[in-house]
Every structure is written in structure tokens, then in C-alpha cells.
C-alpha positions as CSV (number, residue, x, y, z in Angstrom):
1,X,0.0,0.0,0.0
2,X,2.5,2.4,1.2
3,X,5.8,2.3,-1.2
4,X,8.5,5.1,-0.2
5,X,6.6,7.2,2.5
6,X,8.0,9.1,5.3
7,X,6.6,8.4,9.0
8,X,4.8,11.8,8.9
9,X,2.7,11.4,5.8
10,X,2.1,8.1,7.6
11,X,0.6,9.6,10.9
12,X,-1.3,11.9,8.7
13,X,-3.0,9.0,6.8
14,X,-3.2,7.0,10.2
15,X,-5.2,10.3,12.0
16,X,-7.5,10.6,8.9
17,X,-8.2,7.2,8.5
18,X,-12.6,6.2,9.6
19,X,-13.4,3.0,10.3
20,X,-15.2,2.6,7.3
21,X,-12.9,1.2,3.9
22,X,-12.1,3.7,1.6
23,X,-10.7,3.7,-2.1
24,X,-7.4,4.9,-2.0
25,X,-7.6,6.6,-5.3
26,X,-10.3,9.4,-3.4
27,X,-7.6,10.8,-1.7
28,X,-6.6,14.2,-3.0
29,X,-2.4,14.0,-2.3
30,X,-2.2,17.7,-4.1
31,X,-3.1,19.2,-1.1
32,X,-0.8,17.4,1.7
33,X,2.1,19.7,0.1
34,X,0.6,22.7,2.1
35,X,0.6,20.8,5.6
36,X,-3.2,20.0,4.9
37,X,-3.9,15.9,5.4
38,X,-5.5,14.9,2.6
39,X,-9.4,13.9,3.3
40,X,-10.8,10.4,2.4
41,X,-14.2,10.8,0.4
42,X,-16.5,7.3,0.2
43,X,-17.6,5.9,-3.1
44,X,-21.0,7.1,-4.5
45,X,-22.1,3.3,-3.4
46,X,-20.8,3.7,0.1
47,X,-22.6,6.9,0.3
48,X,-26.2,5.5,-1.3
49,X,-25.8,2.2,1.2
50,X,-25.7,4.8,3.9
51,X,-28.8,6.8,3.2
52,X,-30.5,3.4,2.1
53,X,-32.9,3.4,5.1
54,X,-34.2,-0.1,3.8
55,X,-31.6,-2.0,4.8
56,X,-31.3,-0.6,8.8
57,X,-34.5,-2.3,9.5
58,X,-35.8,-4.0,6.3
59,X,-39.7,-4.8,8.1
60,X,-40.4,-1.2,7.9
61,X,-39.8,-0.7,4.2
62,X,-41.6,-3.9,3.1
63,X,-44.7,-2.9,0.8
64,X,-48.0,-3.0,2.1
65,X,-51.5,-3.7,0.5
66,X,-53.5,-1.3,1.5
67,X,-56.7,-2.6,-0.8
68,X,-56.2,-0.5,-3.6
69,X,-58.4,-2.2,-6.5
70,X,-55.9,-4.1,-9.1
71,X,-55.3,-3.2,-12.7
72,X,-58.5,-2.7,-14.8
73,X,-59.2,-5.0,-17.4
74,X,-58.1,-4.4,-22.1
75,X,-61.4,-3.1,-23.0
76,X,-59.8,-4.7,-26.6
77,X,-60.2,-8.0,-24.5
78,X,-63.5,-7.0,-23.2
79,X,-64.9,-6.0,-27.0
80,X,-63.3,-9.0,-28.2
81,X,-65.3,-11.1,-25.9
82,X,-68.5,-9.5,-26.2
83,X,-68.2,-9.7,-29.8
84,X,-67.3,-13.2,-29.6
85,X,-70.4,-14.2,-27.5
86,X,-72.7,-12.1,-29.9
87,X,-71.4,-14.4,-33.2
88,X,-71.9,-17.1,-31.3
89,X,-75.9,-15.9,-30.4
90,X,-76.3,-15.5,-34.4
91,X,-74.6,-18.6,-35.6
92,X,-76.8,-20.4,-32.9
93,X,-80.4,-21.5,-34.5
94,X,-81.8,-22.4,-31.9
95,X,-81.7,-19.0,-30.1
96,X,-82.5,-17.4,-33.5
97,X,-86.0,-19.8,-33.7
98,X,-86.5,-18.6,-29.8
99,X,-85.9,-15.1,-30.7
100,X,-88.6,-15.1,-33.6
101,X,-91.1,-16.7,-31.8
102,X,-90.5,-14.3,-29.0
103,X,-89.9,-17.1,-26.2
């Protein structure tokens, strides 16, 4: 990890380090020339598992039905049914004998 460092720049990486992992490539070295220690920033995933309150206490964030009525039916299904049953009234001669006769 540490190739050719003094013992200060390794105190300053020592004081800076949290106990969290971090990528080595978000340190910004350019400023530890001024006597600045260079800050660690977390990876844009490290910082979205943080504010991921789902995973903390995972019950809470389940989904809940609340009864909402589900998805409404194709009317093109619906047509095509209807449509369907009606052929099948005319083809039908014994409902068309019924229908004449008024039975």
C-alpha cells in the first residue's frame, strides 16, 4: 500500500483514517504539500448504502396492500369477448327460432 513514505505522511493517513474502507484513489495528495492531510471521500455506493434506510431495519420498508383495487381490465379484451359471444348468439339456430317466436 504504502511504497517510499516518510513516518509523517504516515501519521497523517493514520489520524484521517474512519473505520469505514475507503478507495485509495479518493484521496486528493495535491493538497498534503501545504501541511493539509488529505481527506478520504466514500464511493457514490458507500454513500447510497448509507442513506439506504431499507436495509437498517428492512420490516419497515416492506410494501403493504393497502386494498387499492388491481389493474382494470383491455377493453380490446373485453370488445373482443363480447363480440365473440354475440357471433356465437347469431350462428346459434336455436336462439334465432326462440328469438322469432318471442320465447
Amino acid at each position: 500500500l504504502f511504497v517510499n513514505t516518510s513516518a509523517a505522511m504516515l501519521r497523517q493517513f493514520a489520524i484521517c483514517v474512519r473505520p469505514r474502507t475507503y478507495n485509495i484513489q479518493q484521496i486528493r495528495w495535491k493538497f498534503y504539500i501545504n501541511k493539509i492531510s488529505p481527506r478520504l471521500y466514500p464511493t457514490l455506493q458507500e454513500r447510497l448504502d448509507e442513506k439506504d434506510e431499507s436495509k437498517l431495519d428492512p420490516e419497515l420498508h416492506d410494501p403493504v396492500n393497502i386494498g387499492l383495487p388491481g389493474s382494470r381490465p383491455s377493453r380490446k379484451k373485453q370488445l373482443g369477448q363480447r363480440l365473440e359471444h354475440i357471433r356465437n348468439l347469431r350462428v346459434n339456430p336455436e336462439i334465432e327460432i326462440k328469438a322469432k317466436s318471442r320465447e
